[in-house]
ZAMARGU-4260 file (C-alpha; in steps of 0.2 Angstrom, whole numbers, plus 5000, padded with zeros to 4 digits):
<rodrens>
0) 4388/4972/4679 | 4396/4979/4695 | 4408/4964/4696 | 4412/4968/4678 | 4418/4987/4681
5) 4425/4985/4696 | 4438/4974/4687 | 4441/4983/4675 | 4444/4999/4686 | 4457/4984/4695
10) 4466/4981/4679 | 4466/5000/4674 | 4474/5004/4692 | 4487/4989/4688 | 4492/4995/4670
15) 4493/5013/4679 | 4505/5006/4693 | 4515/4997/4681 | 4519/5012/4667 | 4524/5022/4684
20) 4534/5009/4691 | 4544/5008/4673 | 4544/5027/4668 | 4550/5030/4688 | 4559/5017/4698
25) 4578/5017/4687 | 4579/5035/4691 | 4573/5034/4709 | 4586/5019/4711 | 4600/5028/4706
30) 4596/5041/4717 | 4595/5032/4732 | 4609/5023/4728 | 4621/5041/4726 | 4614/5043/4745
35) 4617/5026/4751 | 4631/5021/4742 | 4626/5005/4740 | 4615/4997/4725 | 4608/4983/4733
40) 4600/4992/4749 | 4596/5007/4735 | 4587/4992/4727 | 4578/4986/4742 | 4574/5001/4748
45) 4564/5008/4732 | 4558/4988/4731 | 4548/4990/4749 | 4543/5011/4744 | 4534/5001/4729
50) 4528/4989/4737 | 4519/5000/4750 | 4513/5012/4735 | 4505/4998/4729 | 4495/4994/4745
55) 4490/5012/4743 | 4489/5014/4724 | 4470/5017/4722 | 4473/5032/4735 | 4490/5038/4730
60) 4482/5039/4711 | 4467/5048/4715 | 4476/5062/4725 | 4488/5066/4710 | 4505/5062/4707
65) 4512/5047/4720 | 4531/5050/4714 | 4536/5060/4731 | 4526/5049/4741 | 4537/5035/4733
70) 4552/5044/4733 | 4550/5050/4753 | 4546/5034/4761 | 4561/5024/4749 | 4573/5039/4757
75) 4567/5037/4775 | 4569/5018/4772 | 4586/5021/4765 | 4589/5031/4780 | 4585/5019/4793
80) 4595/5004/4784 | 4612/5015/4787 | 4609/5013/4805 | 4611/4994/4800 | 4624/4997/4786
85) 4634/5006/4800 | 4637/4988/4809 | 4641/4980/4794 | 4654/4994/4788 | 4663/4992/4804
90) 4663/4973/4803 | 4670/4974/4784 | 4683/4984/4792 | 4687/4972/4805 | 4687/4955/4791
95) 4689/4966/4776 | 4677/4966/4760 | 4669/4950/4754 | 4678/4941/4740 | 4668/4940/4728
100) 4664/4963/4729 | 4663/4970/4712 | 4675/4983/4705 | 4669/4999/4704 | 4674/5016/4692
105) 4687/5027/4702 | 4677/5041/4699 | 4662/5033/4705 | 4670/5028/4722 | 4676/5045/4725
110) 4661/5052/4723 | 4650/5040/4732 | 4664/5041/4747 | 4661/5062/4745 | 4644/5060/4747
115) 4644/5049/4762 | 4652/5064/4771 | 4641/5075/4769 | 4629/5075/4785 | 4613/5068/4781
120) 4605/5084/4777 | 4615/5090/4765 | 4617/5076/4755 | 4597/5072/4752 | 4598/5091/4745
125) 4614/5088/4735 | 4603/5071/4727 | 4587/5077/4725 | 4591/5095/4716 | 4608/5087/4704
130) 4604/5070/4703 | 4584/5070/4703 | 4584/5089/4694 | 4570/5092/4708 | 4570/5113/4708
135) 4574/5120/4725 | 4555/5122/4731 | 4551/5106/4726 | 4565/5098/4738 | 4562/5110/4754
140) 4543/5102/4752 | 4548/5084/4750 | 4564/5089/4765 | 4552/5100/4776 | 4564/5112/4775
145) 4564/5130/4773 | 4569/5134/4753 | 4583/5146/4762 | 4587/5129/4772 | 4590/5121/4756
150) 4598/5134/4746 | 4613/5133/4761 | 4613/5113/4761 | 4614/5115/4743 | 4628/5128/4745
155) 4638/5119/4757 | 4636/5102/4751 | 4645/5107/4733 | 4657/5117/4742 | 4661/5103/4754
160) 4662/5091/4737 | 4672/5101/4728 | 4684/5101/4742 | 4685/5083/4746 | 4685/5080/4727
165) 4700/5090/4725 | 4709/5081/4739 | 4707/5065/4727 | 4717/5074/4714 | 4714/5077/4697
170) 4710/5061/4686 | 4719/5060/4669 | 4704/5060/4654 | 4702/5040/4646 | 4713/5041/4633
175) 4708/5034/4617 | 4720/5023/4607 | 4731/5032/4594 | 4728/5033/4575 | 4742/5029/4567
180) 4749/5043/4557 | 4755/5043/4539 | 4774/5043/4543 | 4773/5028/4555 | 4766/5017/4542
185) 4775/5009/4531 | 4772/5006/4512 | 4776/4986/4508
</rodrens>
């Protein structure tokens, strides 16, 4: 009997793992991805965070909601990969981008190039309060920071955005294709 309910405590914790992973790992991607700049690291980085949630699941799940634990140790990981990225940036400058580098929106580039400016600080604040909608106390807890602190990260990282945003220009709306009036059409 004891074999029996400890399997099925095992499969529950598995089906638990799995709706979490599903219901949180897109959105915790993304966000990674607006700090990195980089899908594939993003990927990899919230790939390993899992997989260590995982290891820990049984604990994570008894003590309440794992999501920052997820989400802290995928940033730090992000973190220490653009030590590695830093290498790699400065040898794609030397031989220039792969051939076979997918296009990307303008917009998307701009903003992604913005947020790489920012110092690290500021940028973490900037993704977890707008991207991740995390409230300003939930971020100074998952930062260690004062909520002050990340009121004033917040505060200079839009302003720094704005600014470098602005630089880019403004970008014309997509236009949609024209509807052909009555006057242009003509009546066989």
């Amino acid at each position: 009997m004891g074999e029996r309910a400890e399997g099925d405590r095992a499969e529950e914790g598995e089906r638990g793992f799995e709706t979490f992973y599903a219901a949180t790992a897109p959105r915790l991607v993304a966000a990674v991805c607006a700090l990195t700049g980089d899908p594939a690291e993003a990927e990899d980085a919230v790939q390993e965070a899992y997989a260590r949630a995982w290891q820990r699941w049984a604990r994570l799940a008894r003590e309440g909601d794992p999501l920052p634990w997820v989400r802290t140790v995928a940033l730090r990981l992000a973190v220490s990969s653009w030590r590695k990225a830093r290498n790699r940036l400065r040898a794609q400058f030397r031989h220039g981008p792969p051939p076979n580098a997918a296009a990307l929106a303008p917009d998307h580039v701009a903003l992604v190039a913005a947020l790489r400016a920012l110092p690290a600080a500021q940028r973490t604040a900037v993704v977890l309060h707008h991207l991740l909608d995390l409230p300003v106390a939930r971020v100074a807890r998952e930062t260690g920071a004062s909520e002050e602190a990340v009121r004033a990260r917040l505060s200079r990282g839009r302003k720094a955005l704005r600014e470098r945003l602005a630089e880019e220009g403004p970008r014309p709306p997509a236009r949609a294709r024209p509807v052909p009036s009555e006057k242009g059409v003509r009546s066989g």
